[in-house]
N, C-alpha and C positions, 0 to 999 in steps of 0.2 A: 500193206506197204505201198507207198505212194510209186508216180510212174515218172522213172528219168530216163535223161536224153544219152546223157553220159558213162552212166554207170547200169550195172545190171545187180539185181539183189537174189540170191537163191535161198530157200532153204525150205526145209524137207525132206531131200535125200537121206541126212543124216542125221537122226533126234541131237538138240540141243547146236546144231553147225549150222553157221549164216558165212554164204561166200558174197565178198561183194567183189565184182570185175568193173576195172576200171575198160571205158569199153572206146576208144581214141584211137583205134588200131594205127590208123594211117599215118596219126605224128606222134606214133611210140608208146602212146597213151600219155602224151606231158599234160602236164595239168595247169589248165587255163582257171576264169574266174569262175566259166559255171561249173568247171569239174569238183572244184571246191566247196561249192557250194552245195552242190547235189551228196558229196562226199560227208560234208558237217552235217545234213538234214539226215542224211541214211544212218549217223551213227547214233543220233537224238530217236531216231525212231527205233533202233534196234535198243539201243538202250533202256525201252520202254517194253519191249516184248520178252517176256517172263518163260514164253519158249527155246529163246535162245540164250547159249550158253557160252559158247565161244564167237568169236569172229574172224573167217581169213578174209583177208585182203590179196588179191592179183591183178594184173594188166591182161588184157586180153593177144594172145597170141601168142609164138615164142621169141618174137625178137626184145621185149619190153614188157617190166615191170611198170615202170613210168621212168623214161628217160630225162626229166628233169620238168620244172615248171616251163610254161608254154611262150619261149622267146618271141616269138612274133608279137605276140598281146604284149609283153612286157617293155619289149624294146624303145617306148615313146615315153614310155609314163614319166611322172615328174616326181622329186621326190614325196609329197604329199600323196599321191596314189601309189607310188612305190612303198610305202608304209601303211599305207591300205590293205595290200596285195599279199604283204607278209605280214602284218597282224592275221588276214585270213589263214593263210597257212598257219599259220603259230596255233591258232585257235583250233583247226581242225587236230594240229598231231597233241592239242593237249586236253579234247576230246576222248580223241586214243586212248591216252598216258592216264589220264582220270578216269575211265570208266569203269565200270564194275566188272566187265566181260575181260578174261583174257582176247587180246589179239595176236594174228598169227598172221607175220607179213609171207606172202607166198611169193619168192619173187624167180623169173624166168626172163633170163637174159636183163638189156641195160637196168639198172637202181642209178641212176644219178641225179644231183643236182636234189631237188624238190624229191626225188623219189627216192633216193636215199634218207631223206628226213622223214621220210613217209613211212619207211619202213623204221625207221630208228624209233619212231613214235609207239611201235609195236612190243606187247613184250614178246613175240620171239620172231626169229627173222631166219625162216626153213628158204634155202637157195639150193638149185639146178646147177650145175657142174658149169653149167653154161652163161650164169649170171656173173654182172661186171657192178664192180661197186665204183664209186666216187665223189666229191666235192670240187667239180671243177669251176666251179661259180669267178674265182679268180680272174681265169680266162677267158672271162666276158666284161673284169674290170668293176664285178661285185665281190659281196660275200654270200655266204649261206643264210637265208634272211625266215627260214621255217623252224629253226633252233637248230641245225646242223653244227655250230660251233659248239654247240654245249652238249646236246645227245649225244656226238661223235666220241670228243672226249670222256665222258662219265663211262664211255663203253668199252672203248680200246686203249684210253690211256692218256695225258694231255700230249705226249712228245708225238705219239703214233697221229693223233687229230692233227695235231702241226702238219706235219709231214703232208699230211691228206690235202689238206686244205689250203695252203700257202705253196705245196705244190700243183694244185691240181690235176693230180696221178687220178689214173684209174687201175684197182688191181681187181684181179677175178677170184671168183667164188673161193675157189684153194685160199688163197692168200687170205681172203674175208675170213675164212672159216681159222685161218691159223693166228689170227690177232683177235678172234674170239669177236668182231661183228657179225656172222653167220653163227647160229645155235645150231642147226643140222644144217647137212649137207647130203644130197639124195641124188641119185640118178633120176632121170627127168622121167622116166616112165614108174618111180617110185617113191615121188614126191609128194604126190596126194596121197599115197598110202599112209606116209608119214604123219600127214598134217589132220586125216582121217583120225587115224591111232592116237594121236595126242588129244586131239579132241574128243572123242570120244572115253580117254581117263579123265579130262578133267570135267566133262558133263555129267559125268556119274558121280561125281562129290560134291556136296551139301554147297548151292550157288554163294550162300551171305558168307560161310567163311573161305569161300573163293575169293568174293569180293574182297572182305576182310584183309587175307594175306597181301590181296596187292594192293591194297592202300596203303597199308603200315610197309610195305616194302619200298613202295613209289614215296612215301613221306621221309622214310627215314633215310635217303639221300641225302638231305638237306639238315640235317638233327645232328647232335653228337649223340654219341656211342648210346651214355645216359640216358636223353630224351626220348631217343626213338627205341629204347628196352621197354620204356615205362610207357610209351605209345601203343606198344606189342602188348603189354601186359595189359592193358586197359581192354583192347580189342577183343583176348582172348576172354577173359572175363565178362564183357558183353554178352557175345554170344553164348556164353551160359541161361540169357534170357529168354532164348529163341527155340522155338518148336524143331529147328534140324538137329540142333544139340542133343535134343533129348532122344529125336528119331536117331539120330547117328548111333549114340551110346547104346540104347535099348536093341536095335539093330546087332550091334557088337556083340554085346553080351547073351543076347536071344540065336545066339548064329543065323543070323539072316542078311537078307540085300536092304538097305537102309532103302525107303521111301521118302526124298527129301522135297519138301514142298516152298522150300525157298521164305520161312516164315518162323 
């Protein structure tokens, strides 16, 4: 693993878990251009390493997850580097959003702005009793330029994104978790348990129809009903070619722990 300025990468503690910390303590963790950058290279390389299985995402500290992208950097740009700035973000959360690994945003205290799209890029998004969500981009006289208008919505609903975003409200963790933007919600001293546990079921099952499921899950967003059945059906039927299939099944029917070699 290469060495950054910004972020920090772990992994080891846990077979098949790669934590990446966002590491900006001082301004919240917001995420400027090299954050991003360091951010898109770490998920191309984790995406390469056949050890890892899952990936959580965190900010380092307890006051911030990543409290928004980094307005001082931003506040001059024009708009040709303002579309610069957010193709970069777009590109990292759809890194995220395509990759094979589930992601699991871990978030502790502020998610807004950039860091709510950050997490929204995630498929699951485990928050602390103490985390605040938002899109207050408005109040600076933009909008959400990482995909916040469209993740938001697909997730909570389009009237509830309205709401978010043309208000620029922030609600907390409870609230997140009751409009279904939070998938768990954990006591802060029982949140890595959580995000531990989850990972750890899903590192134990066969990685290619891991991968599998979340393609055809993430594709058929966009599909009607038909296309994305016949998308699923195609997939499942693939992996009928592959060596975990057959260690899965054999596994099954031999009563044993499946040894899945990702092949």
């Amino acid at each position: 693993m290469g060495q950054y300025e910004h972020i920090s990468v772990e992994t080891g503690t846990q077979p098949g878990l790669a934590v990446v910390t966002i590491r900006r303590e001082k301004a919240l963790n917001a995420l400027n251009d090299a954050t991003l950058r360091e951010l898109t290279r770490v998920a191309g390389e984790l995406e390469d390493d056949d050890d890892v299985r899952v990936v959580a995402v965190t900010g380092a500290g307890d006051k911030a997850f990543v409290a928004g992208a980094d307005i001082g950097e931003m506040k001059d740009l024009g708009p040709r580097e303002a579309k610069d700035f957010a193709e970069r973000g777009g590109a990292l959360a759809a890194s995220i959003e395509g990759s094979k690994k589930p992601y699991i945003a871990v978030v502790n205290g502020f998610a807004l702005g950039g860091g709510c799209e950050l997490a929204l890029a995630c498929d699951f998004i485990y928050a602390s009793g103490s985390a605040v969500f938002g899109q207050p981009e408005v109040k600076l006289g933009v909008i959400p330029g990482f995909g916040g208008t469209q993740r938001l919505s697909r997730r909570v609903g389009i009237a509830k994104a309205k709401e978010l975003v043309l208000t620029g409200a922030t609600i907390s963790a409870d609230e997140a978790s009751r409009i279904g933007l939070v998938d768990v919600l954990a006591e802060p001293d029982a949140l890595w348990d959580r995000v531990r546990e989850s990972a750890k079921a899903i590192a134990k099952n066969g990685p290619l129809a891991v991968a599998e499921a979340k393609r055809v899950m993430q594709a058929g967003q966009s599909m009607t009903l038909e296309h994305a059945v016949d998308t699923e059906q195609r997939a499942f039927a693939g992996l009928f070619a592959t060596g975990d299939q057959k260690e899965g099944m054999d596994a099954f029917v031999s009563k044993r722990k499946p040894e899945f070699g990702g092949r």
